[in-house]
MIKOLPA-599498 format. One line per 10 residues: number of its first residue (from 1); their letters; for each residue x, y, z of N, C-alpha, C, O. Coordinates in pm, whole numbers. Each point is the difference from the previous one (the first is absolute). Layout:
<rs>
NUM = A = X:Y:Z:X:Y:Z:X:Y:Z:X:Y:Z  ...
</rs>
This chain:
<rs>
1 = XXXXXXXXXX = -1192:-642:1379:-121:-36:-71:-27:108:-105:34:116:22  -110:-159:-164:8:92:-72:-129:72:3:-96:-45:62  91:162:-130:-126:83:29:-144:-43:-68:0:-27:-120  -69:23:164:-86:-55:-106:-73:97:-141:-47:111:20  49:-157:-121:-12:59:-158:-160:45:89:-67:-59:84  54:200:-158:-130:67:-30:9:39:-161:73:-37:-91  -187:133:102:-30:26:-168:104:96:-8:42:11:-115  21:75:211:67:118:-34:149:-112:8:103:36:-56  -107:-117:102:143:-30:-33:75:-95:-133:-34:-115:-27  140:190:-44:63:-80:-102:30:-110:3:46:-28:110
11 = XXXXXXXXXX = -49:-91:-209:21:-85:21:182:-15:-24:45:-99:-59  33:190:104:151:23:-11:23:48:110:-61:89:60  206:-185:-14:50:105:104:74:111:-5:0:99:74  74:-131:-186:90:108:-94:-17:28:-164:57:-73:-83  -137:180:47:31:54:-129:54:125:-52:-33:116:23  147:-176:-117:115:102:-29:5:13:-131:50:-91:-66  -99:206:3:-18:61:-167:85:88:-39:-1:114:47  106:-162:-158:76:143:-24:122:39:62:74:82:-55  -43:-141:179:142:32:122:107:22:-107:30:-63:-101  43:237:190:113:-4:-74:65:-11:159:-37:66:97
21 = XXXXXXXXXX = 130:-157:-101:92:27:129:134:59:-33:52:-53:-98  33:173:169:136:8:-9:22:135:124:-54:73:83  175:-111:-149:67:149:127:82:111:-61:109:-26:-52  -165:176:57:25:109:-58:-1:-37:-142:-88:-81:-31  171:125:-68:14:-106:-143:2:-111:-20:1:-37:-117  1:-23:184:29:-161:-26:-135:-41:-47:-84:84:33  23:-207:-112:-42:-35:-40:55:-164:99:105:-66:-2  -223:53:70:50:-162:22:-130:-86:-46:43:-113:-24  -184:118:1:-93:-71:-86:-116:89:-53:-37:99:65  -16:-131:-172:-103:84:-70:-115:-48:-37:-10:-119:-34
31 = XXXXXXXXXX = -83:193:34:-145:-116:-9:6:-112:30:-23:-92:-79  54:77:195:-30:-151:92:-137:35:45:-47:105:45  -25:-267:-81:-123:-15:63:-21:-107:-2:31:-79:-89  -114:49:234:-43:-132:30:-107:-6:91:-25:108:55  -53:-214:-21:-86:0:88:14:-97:120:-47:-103:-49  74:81:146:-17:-128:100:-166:-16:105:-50:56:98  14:-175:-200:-106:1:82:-9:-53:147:92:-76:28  -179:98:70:-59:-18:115:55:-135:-5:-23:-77:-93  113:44:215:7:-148:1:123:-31:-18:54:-44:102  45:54:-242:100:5:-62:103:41:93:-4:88:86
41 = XXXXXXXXXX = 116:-182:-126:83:48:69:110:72:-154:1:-46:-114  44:113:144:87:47:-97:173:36:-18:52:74:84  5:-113:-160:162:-3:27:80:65:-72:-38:15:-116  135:29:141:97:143:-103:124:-103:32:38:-42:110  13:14:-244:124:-32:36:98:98:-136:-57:73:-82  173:-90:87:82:84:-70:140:-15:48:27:-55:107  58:104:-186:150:-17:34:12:154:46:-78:92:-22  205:-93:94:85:154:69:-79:101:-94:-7:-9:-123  -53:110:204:21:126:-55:-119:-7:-143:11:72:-100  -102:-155:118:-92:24:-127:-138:76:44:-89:10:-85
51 = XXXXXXXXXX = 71:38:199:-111:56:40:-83:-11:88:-73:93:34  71:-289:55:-42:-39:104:-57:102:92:-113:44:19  218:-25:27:-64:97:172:-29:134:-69:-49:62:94  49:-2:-169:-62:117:-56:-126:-44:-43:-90:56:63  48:-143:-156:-141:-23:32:-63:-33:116:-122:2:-13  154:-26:104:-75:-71:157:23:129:64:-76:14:96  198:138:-125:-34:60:84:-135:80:-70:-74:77:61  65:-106:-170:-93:96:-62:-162:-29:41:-99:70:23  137:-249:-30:-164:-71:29:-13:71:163:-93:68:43  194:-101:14:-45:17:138:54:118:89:-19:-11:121
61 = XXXXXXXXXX = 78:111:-161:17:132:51:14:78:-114:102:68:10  -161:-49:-113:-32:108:-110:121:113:-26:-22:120:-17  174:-191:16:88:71:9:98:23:-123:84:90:-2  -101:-176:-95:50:1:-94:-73:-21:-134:54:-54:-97  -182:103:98:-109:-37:-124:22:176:-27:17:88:84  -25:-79:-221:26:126:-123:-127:2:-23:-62:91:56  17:-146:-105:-125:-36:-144:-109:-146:24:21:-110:51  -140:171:-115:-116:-148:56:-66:48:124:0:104:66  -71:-256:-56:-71:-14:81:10:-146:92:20:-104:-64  -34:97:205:17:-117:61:-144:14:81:-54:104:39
71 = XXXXXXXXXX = 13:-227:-28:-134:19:80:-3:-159:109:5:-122:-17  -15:210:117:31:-145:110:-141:-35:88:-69:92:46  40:-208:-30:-155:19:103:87:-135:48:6:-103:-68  61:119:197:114:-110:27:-22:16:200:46:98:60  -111:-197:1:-33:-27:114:126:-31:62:41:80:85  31:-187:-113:151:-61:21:71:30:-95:-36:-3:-118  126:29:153:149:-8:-102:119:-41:67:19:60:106  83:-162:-144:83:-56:63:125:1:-137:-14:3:-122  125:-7:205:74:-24:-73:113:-115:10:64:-5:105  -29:-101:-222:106:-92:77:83:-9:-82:-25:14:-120
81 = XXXXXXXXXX = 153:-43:172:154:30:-106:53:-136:43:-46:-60:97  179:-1:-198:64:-93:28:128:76:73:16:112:-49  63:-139:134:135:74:-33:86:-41:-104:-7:-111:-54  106:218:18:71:3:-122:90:-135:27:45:-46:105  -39:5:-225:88:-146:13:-19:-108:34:84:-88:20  -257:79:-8:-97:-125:67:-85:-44:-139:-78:89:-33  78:-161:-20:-87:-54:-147:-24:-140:55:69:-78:66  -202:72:-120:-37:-127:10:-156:-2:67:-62:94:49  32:-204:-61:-159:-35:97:41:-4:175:102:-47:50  -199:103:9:-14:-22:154:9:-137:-6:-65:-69:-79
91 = XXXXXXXXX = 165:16:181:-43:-124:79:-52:45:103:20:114:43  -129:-241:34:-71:72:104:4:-150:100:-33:-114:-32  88:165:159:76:-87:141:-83:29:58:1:121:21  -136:-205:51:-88:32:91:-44:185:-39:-4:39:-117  -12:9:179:-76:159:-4:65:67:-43:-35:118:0  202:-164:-76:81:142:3:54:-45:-163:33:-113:-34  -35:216:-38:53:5:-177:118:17:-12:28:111:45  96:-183:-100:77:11:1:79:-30:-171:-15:-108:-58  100:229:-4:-2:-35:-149:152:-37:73:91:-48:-68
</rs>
């Protein structure tokens, strides 16, 4: 269940101004910013090696952010992946999703 909005709370679950993400020299994105509001579900997609899991470790274990600011007021956070080599829409068989 989600938390309920007061005056002190943003109407975002995630706002991100400015993100530089990379590792030692590397440069892997620069002034990335975005906001996901309360509610939203939100999706990263990308091919091999463009930055994916370096931003998600950054959103969600602060391990690879250089530069910026990330600001989280985030009750739940979940994460869901396809496995590699699965494309397409869920079919869904009684209770269970199957691509």
């Amino acid at each position: 269940m989600d938390a309920p909005m007061t005056s002190t709370t943003p109407p975002y679950a995630i706002d991100v101004q400015n993100l530089t993400v990379g590792y030692g020299s590397k440069v892997l994105m620069q002034y990335l910013n975005f906001t996901v509001n309360n509610g939203e579900i939100f999706v990263i997609l990308g091919g091999f090696g463009c930055g994916k899991s370096s931003l998600l470790k950054n959103l969600f274990e602060a391990r690879a952010k250089r530069e910026g600011k990330s600001y989280e007021d985030v009750v739940k956070l979940s994460l869901a992946q396809i496995p590699m080599g699965r494309y397409g829409n869920p079919q869904e068989y009684g209770d269970t999703a199957h691509f």
